[in-house]
VEXGUDO-512524 format. One line per field, with one value per residue (C-alpha): x, y, z; residue in three letters; residue number from 1. Coordinates in nm, 2 decimals, padded with zeros to 4 digits, m for minus. Layout:
<pators>
xx: (X; ...)
yy: (Y; ...)
zz: (Z; ...)
residuo: (ALA; ...)
num: (NUM; ...)
</pators>
This chain:
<pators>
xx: (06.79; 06.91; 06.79; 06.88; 06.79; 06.93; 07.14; 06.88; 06.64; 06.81; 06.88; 06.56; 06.59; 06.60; 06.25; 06.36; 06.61; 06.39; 06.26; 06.64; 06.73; 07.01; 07.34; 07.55; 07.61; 07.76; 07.64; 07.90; 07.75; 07.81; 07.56; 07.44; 07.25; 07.22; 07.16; 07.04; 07.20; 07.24; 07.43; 07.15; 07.00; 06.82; 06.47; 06.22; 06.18; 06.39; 06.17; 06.33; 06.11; 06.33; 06.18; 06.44; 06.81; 07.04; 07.40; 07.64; 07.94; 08.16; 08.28; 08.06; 07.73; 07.61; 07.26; 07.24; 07.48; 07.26; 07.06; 06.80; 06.83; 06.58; 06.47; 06.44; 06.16; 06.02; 05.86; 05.94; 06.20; 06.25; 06.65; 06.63; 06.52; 06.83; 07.08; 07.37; 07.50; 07.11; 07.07; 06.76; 06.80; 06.68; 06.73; 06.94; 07.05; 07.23; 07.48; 07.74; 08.09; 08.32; 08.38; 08.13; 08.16; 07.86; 07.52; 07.21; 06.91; 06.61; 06.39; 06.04; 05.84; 05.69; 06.02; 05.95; 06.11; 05.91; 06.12; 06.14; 05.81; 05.61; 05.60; 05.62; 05.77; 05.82; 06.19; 06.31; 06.53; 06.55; 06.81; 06.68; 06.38; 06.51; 06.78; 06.89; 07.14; 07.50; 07.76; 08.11; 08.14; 08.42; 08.39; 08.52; 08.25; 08.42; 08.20; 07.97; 08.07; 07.78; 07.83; 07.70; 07.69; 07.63; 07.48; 07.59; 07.34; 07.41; 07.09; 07.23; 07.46; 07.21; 06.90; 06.96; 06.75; 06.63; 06.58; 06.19; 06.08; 06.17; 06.47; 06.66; 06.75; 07.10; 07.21; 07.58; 07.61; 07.92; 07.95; 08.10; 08.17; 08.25; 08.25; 07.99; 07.95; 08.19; 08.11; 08.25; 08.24; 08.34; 08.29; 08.16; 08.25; 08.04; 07.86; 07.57; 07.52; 07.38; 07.43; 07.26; 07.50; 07.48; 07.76; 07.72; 07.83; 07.97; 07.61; 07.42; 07.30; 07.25; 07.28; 07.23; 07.24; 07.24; 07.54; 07.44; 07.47; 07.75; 07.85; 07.95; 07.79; 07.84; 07.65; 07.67; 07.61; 07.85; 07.98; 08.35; 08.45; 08.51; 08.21; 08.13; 08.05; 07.81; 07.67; 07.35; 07.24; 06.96; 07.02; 07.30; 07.57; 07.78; 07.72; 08.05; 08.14; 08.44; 08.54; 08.75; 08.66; 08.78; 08.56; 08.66; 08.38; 08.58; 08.62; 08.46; 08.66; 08.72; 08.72; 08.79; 08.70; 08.54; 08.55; 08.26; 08.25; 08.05; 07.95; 08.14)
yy: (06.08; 05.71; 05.49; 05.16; 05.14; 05.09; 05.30; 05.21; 05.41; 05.71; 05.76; 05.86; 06.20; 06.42; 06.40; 06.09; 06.37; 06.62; 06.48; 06.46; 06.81; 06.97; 07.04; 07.22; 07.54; 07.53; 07.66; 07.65; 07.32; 06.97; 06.71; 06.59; 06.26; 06.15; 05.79; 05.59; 05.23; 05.04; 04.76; 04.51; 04.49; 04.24; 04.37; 04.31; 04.74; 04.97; 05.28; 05.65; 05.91; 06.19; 06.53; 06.74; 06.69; 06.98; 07.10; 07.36; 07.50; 07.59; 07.43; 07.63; 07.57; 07.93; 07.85; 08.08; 07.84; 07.60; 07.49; 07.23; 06.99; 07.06; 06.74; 06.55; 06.25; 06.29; 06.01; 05.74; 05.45; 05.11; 05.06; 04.72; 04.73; 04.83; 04.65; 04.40; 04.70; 04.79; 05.18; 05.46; 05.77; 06.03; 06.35; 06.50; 06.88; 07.08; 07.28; 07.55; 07.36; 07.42; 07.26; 07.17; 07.07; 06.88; 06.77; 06.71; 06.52; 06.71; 06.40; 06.37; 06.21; 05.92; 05.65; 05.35; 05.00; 04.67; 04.40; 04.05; 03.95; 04.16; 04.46; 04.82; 05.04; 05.44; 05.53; 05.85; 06.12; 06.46; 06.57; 06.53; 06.64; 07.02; 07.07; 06.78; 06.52; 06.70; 06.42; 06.56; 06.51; 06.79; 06.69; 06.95; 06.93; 06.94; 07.16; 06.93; 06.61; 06.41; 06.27; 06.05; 06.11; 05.73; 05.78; 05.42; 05.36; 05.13; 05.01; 04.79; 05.10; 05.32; 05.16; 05.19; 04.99; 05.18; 04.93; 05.03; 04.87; 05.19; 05.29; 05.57; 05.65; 05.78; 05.76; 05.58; 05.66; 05.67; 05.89; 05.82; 06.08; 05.99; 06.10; 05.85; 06.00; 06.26; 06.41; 06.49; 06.88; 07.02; 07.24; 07.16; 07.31; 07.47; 07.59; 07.62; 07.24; 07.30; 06.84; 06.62; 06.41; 06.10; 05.94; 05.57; 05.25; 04.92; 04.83; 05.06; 05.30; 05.63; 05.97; 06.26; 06.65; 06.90; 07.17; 07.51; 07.87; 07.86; 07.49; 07.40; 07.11; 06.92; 06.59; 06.53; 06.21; 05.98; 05.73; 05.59; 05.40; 05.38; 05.52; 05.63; 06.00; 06.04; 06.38; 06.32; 06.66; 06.68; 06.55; 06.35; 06.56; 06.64; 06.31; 06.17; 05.96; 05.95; 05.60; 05.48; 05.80; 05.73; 05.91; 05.87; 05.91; 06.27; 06.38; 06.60; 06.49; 06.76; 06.68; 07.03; 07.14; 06.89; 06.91; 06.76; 06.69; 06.93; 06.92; 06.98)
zz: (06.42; 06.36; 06.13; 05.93; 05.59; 05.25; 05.04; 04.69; 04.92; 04.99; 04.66; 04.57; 04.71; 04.98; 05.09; 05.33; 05.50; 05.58; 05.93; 06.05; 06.27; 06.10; 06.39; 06.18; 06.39; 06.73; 07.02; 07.29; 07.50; 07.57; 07.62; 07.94; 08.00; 08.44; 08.45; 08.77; 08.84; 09.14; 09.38; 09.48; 09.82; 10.00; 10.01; 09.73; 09.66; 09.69; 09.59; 09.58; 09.50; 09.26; 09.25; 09.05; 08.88; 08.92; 08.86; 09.01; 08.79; 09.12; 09.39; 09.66; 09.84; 09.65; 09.58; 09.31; 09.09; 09.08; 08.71; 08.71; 08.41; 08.16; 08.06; 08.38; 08.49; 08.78; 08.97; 09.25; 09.05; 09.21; 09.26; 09.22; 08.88; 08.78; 08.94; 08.71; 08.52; 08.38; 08.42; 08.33; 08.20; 08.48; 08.34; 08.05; 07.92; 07.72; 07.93; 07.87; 07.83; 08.08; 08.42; 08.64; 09.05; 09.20; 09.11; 09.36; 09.35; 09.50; 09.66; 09.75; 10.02; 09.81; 09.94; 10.05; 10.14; 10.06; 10.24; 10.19; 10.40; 10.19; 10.41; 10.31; 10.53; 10.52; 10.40; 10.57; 10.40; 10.60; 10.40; 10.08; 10.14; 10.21; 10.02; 09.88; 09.83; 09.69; 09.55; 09.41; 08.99; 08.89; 08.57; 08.23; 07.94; 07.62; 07.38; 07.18; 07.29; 07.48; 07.85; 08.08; 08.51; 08.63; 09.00; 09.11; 09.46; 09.68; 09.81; 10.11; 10.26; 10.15; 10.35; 10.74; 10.99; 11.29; 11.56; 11.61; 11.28; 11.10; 10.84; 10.66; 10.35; 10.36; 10.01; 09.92; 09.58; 09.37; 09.04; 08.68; 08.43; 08.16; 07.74; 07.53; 07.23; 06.96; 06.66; 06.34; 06.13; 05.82; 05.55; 05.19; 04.85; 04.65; 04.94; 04.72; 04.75; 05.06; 05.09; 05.27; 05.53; 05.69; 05.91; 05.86; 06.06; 05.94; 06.08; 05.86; 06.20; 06.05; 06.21; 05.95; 05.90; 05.67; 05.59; 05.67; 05.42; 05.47; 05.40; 05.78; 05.89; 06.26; 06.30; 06.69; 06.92; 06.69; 06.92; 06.93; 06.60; 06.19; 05.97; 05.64; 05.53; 05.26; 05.10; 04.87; 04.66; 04.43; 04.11; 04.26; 04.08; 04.36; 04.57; 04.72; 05.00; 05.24; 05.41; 05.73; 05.91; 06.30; 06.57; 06.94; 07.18; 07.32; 07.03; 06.72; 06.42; 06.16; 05.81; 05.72; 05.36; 05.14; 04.82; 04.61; 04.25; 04.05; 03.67; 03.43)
residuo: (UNK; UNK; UNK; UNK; UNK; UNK; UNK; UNK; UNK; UNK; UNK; UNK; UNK; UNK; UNK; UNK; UNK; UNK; UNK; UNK; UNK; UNK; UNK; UNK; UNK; UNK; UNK; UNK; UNK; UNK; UNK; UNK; UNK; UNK; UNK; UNK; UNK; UNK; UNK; UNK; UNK; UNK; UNK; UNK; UNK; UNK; UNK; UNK; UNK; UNK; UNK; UNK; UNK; UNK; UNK; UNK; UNK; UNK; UNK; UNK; UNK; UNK; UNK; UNK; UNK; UNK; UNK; UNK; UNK; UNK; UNK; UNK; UNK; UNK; UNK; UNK; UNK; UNK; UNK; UNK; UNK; UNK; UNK; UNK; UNK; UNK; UNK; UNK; UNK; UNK; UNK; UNK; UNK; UNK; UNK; UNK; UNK; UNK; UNK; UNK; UNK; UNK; UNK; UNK; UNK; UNK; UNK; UNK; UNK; UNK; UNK; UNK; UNK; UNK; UNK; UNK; UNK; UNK; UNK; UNK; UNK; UNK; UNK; UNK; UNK; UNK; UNK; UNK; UNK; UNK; UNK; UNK; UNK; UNK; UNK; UNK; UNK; UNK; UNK; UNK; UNK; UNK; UNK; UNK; UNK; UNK; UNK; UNK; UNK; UNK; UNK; UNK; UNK; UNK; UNK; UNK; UNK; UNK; UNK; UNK; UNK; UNK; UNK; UNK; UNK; UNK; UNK; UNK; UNK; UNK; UNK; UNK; UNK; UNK; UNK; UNK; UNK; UNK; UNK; UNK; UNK; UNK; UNK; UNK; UNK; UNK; UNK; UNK; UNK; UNK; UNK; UNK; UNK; UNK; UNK; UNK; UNK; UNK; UNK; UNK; UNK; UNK; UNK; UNK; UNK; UNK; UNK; UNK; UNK; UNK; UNK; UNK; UNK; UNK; UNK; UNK; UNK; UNK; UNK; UNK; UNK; UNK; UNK; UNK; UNK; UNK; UNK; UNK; UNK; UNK; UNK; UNK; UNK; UNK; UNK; UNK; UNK; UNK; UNK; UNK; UNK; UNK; UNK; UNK; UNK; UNK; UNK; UNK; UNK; UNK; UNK; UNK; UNK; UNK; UNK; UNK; UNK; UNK; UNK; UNK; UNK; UNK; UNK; UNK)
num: (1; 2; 3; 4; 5; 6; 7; 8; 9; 10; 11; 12; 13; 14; 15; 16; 17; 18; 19; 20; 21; 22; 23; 24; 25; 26; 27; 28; 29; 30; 31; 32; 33; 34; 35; 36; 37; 38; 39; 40; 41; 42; 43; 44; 45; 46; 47; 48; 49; 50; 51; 52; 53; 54; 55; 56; 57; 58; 59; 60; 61; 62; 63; 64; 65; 66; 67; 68; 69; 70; 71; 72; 73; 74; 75; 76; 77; 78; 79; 80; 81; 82; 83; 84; 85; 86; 87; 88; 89; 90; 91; 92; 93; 94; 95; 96; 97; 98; 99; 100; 101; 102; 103; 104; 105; 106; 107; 108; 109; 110; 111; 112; 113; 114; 115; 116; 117; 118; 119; 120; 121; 122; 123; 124; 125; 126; 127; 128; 129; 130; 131; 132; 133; 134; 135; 136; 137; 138; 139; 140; 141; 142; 143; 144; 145; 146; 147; 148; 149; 150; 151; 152; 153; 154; 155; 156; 157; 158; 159; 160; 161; 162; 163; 164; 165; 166; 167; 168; 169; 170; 171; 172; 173; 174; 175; 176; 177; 178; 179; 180; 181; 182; 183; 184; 185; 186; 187; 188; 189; 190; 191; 192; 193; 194; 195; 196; 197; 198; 199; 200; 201; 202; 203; 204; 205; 206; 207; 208; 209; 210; 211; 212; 213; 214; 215; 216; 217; 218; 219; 220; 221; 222; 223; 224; 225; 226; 227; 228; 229; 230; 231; 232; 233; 234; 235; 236; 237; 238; 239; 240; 241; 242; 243; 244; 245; 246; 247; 248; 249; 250; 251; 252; 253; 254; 255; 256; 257; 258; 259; 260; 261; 262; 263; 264)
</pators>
C-alpha cells in the first residue's frame, strides 16, 4: 500500500495500519509485471488483440512448461497509444525465482489496422492465433525483488502490406528485463512488539508492514534510493526510527536485528 500523509497522523494509533497487507514471510518468488510499449507507425491504429500472457522456465518448446500469468488483461490495445516511452501494464504474477527462458503472447482474432484514410482493414496473424508468438527473455528472478518484461513493438516492421489491399501482423518486438523495485527485511526485539513498519521517502510515499510472531518483517516493492524506517507500537513505548537506509532496485536490504527501546 502507498500513501502520503503526515507523521501527527500516524501517531494516533495503529488503526490507520490495519488496511496495509503485512509481507513479512517469504515465499520463494519474485515479482513479475509484462508491460506493452511501442515504436510509432504511420497508420492512425494499430490494434492487437492479446488473449493470454505466458512464461516457460526452460529453454525448450515443451508445452508442459508453460504458466499463464495470473493477473493478465485481456482485450484488443491500440499500439499507438503507447508510443514515446508511455507503456500499459498487460499482465503481472508472482513466479517461483529462478531463471526463466521465453514468454509468449497468445493473440486473438479481434486485430485490426485503421490507416491514414480512415480505413480499417483486417490484420492477419496465423501464428498467433495457434500457438502463439514466442520471444527469447532468459532472464534470473532474484527471490522477492519485483521485475518488469518491456515487450518493445515495432508497429512499422511489425505491419506488412500484402499488395491486394490486405496486411500481416508479423510482430518485431524487442524485450527488456530488467529489476524495478527491492525490498528491505529484518528482525525486531522484543518480538512481542509485534511493530508496525513503514519505509518512508524523502517525499513522504509510504509503503508499510507488519513484523510477524516471530518479529521478521519484509516490506517488498521499495524502489531504488534513501528512506526512512519507522516502527510505531501501541502506546508508543517501543517506537524508533532508522534514517539513510540505501535500497537498490535488485536488492532486499537487511537490517538484521533491531533493537527497540522498551520501558524501563
Amino acid at each position: 500500500m502507498r500513501t502520503k500523509f503526515l507523521i501527527p497522523f500516524l501517531m494516533s494509533g495503529l488503526v490507520w495500519f490495519s488496511s496495509c497487507d503485512s509481507e513479512s514471510d517469504s515465499n520463494g518468488t519474485a515479482r513479475m509485471e509484462v508491460r506493452l510499449t511501442d515504436a510509432p507507425g504511420d497508420y492512425e491504429e494499430v490494434n492487437i488483440d492479446i488473449r493470454s500472457v505466458q512464461i516457460h522456465k526452460e529453454d525448450t518448446d515443451s508445452e508442459s512448461g508453460w504458466q499463464t500469468l495470473d493477473v493478465v488483461h485481456p482485450k484488443v490495445y491500440n499500439l499507438l497509444n503507447f508510443a514515446n516511452g508511455v507503456d500499459t501494464l498487460i499482465a503481472s504474477a508472482n513466479l517461483p525465482a529462478g531463471k526463466i527462458s521465453q514468454i509468449r503472447l497468445v493473440l486473438g482474432e479481434n486485430n485490426s489496422l485503421k490507416l491514414k484514410d480512415g480505413r480499417t482493414v483486417d490484420l492477419k496473424t496465423p501464428s498467433g492465433q495457434t500457438s502463439g508468438l514466442k520471444l527469447k527473455i532468459n532472464a534470473d528472478l532474484r527471490e522477492d525483488v519485483t521485475y518488469v518484461v518491456l515487450l518493445d513493438f515495432d508497429a512499422a516492421k511489425s505491419v506488412v502490406a500484402r499488395g491486394n489491399g490486405q496486411y500481416n501482423l508479423k510482430p518485431v518486438i524487442r524485450t527488456i528485463t530488467q529489476a524495478i523495485a527491492g525490498g528491505i527485511k529484518g528482525r525486531v526485539t522484543p518480538i512481542e512488539a509485534k511493530p508496525g513498519i513503514y519505509v518512508i521517502s524523502a517525499e513522504n510515499d509510504t509503503i508499510g508492514g507488519f513484523a510477524n510472531d516471530n518479529g521478521e518483517f519484509l516490506i517488498k516493492g521499495v524502489k531504488a534510493g534513501t528512506y526512512s524506517v519507522k516502527f510505531y507500537t501501541a502506546g508508543a513505548v517501543n517506537d524508533t526510527t532508522l534514517t539513510n537506509i540505501s535500497v537498490s532496485q535488485d536488492q532486499i536490504k537487511d537490517l538484521g536485528t533491531v533493537k527497540l527501546p522498551t520501558k524501563e
